[in-house]
C-alpha positions in Angstrom: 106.0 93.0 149.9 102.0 93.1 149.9 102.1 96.1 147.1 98.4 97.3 147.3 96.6 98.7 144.2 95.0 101.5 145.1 94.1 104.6 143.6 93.1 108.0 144.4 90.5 109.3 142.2 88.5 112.6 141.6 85.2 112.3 139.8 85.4 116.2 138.6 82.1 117.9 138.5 81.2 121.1 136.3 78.6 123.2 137.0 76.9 124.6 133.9 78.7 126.6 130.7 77.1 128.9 129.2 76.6 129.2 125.8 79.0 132.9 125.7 81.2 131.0 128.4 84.9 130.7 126.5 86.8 127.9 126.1 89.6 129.9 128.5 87.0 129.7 131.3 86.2 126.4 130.9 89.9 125.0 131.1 90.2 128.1 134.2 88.0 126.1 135.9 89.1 122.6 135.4 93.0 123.5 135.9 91.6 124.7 139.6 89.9 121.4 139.8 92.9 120.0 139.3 95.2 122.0 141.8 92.4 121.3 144.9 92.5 117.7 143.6 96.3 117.5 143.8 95.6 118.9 147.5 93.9 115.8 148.5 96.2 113.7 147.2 94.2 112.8 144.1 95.9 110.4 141.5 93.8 110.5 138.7 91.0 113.2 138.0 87.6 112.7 135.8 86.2 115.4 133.8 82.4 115.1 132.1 81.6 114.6 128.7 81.9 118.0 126.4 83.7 119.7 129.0 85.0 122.3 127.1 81.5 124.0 125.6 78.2 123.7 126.6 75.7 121.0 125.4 75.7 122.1 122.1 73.2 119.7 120.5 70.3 121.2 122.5 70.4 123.2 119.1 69.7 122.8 115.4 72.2 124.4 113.0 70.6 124.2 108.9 74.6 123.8 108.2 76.3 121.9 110.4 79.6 123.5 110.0 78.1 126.7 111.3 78.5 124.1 114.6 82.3 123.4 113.8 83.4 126.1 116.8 82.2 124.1 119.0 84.7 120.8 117.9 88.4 120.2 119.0 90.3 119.7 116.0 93.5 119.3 118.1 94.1 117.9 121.3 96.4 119.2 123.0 95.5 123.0 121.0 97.3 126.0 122.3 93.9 127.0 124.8 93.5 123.4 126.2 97.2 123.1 126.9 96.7 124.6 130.1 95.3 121.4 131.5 98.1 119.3 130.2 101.0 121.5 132.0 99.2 122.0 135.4 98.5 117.9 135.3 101.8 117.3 134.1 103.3 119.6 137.0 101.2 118.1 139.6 102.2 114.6 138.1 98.3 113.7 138.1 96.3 112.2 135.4 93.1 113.0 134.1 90.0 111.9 131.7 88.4 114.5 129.4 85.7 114.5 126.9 84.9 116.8 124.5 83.6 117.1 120.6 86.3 116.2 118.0 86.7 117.3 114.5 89.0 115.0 112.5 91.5 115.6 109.9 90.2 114.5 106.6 90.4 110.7 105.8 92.0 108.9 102.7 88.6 109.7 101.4 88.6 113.5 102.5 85.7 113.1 105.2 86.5 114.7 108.1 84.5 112.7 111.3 82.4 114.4 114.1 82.7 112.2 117.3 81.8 112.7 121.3 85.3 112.0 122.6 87.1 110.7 125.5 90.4 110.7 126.5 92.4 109.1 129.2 95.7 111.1 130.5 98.6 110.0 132.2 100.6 111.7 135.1 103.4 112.4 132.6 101.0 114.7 130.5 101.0 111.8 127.5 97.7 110.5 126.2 96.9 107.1 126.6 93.4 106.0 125.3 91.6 107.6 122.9 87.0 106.4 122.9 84.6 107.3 120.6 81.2 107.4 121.8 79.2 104.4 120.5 75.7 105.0 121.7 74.4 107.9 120.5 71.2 108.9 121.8 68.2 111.5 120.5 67.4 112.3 116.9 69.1 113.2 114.0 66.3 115.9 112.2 65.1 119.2 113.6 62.2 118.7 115.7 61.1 122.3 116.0 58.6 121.3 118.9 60.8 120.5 121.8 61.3 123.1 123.8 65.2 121.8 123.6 67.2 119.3 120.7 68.6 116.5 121.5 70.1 116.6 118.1 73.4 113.8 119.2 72.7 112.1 116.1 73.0 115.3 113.5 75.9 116.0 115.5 78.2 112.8 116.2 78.6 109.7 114.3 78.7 106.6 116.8 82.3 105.4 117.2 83.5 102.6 114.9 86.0 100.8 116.9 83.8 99.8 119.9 84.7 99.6 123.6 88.6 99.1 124.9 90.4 98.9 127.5 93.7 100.4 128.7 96.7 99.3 131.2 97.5 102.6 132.9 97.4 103.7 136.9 99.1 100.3 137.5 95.6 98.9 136.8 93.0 98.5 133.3 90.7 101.3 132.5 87.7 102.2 130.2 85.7 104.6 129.0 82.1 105.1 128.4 80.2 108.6 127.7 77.0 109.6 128.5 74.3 107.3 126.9 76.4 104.5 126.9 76.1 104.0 130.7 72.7 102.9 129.8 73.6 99.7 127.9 74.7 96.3 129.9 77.1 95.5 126.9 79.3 98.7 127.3 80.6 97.5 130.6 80.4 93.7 129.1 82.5 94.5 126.7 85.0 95.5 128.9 84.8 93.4 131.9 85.4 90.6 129.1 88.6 92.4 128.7 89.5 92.7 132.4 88.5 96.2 133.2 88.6 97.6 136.6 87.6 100.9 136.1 85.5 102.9 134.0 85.5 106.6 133.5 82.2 107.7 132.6 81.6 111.4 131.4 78.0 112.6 130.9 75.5 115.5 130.4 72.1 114.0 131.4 68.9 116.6 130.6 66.4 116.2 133.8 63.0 116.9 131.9 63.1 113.6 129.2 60.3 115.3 126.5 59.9 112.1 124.5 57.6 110.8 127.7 57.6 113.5 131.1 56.6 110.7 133.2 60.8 109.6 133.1 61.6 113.1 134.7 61.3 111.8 138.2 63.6 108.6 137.4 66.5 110.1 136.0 68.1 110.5 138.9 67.3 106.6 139.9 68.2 105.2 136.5 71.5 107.1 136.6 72.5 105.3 139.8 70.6 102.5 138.6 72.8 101.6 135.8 75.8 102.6 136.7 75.6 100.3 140.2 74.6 97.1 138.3 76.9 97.8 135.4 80.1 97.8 138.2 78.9 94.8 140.5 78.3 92.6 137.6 81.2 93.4 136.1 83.3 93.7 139.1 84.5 97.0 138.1 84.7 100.5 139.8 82.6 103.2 137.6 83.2 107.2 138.2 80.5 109.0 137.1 80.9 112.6 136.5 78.6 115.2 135.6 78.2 118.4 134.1 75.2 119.9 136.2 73.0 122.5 137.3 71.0 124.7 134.9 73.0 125.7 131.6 71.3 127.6 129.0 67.8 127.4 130.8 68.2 123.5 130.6 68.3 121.4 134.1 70.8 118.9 134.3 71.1 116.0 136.9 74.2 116.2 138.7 74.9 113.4 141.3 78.4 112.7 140.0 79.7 109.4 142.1 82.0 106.9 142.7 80.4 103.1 142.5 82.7 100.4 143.6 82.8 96.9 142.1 80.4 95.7 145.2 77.5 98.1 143.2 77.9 100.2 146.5 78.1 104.4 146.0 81.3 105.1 148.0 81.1 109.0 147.2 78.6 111.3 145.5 78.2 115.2 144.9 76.3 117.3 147.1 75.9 120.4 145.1 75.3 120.9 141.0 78.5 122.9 140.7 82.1 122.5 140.4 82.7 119.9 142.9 85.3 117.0 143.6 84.0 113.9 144.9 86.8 111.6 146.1 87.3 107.9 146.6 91.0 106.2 147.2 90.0 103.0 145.2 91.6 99.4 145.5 91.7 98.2 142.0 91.9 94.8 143.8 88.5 94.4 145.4 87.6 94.0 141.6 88.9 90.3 142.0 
């Protein structure tokens, strides 16, 4: 028989969270993301990047462990566990990134990274990314009218970009910044990828130079088009939008095939689901 690869995929879009929002509501919301996804026959659903907290770096701690509430240091923990048993019940998978906080090493460090992970429909994870571009600055810059303090926050990821066999196809994962860099989808269309899950919180006022304001929403698209035709790989983009914490956020979560076309994109900058069924083999 012709067995045809194709996929059914949410691109999961959060509105804001607040900085007194818990970590119950968050996973409240995602676990009825998950049960309107199941709905439309969604296979496989995409969560943004630190989707459990707000965008934490937009502030400057002295001592950073005064930060450390808003890290996983489990994954599955007894308040995200929700998402694993509704997924695993609804035999869907799902992508989800968040800040982790690592056991300490042979050394006794424990490591702060931005963190993906990629979920199967049985509940098990299967791919674990560190994100490797870290953008902003790494100092207190008591000027901005927000931080963008990524690099006092998370150390880049040491073991580079992978990919994974899982949805009957290969998958990757990117976060945020890394979207912006031609070798992050290089990387793994040298390794056969034909999707990549991309999770991302994307400020809409850039202060190092205002003049970039109005081309966020172009270089979002931008890069995320090119990076899937040249690579001949879908990309799902998804966003954690609207205002959050008096910071705008772009939105415009969407689904790029491997033809650089945008087969599906949000409308609103609030929980949304924006759906594509996906033939892994138009990648070829």
């Amino acid at each position: 028989g012709n067995m045809t690869r194709e996929i059914t995929v949410a691109a999961a879009q959060l509105g804001p969270i607040q900085r007194t929002d818990s970590r119950e509501s968050a996973v409240a919301r995602m676990v009825h993301l998950l049960r309107e996804a199941s709905r439309n026959g969604v296979e496989l659903v995409v969560f943004p990047e630190l989707a459990l907290t707000t965008f934490f770096p937009r502030w400057f701690v002295e001592n950073i462990s005064e930060a450390d509430r808003w890290y996983e240091t489990e994954m599955p923990s007894s308040v995200t566990q929700p998402i694993f048993d509704v997924a695993r019940e609804l035999k869907i998978g799902f992508c989800l990134g968040y800040a982790e906080l690592t056991a300490p090493d042979a050394k006794g460090i424990r490591h702060r990274f931005n963190t993906q992970i990629l979920v199967d429909r049985e509940g098990k994870i299967v791919g674990k990314y560190h994100k490797v571009h870290i953008p902003g600055h790494e100092h207190h810059e008591p000027d901005r009218p927000f931080q963008h303090a990524e690099r006092y926050y998370f150390e880049p990821g040491p073991e580079g970009f992978d990919v994974w066999n899982a949805f009957g196809g290969r998958f990757g994962m990117m976060i945020c910044n890394d979207r912006r860099w031609p070798e992050s989808y290089r990387l793994m269309g040298l390794k056969g990828v034909e999707m990549i899950l991309c999770g991302y919180n994307t400020p809409i006022h850039y202060v190092p130079d205002p003049s970039q304001d109005i081309l966020q929403g172009f270089h979002n698209s931008l890069v995320m088009q090119s990076g899937a035709y040249q690579n001949g790989t879908w990309v799902i983009g998804v966003a954690k939008a609207g205002v959050e914490e008096g910071v705008e956020l772009l939105g415009q979560s969407c689904i790029v095939a491997p033809s650089g076309q945008i087969v599906a994109q949000a409308l609103t900058t609030d929980d949304e689901l924006v759906i594509a069924r996906c033939d892994l083999d138009w990648c070829k």
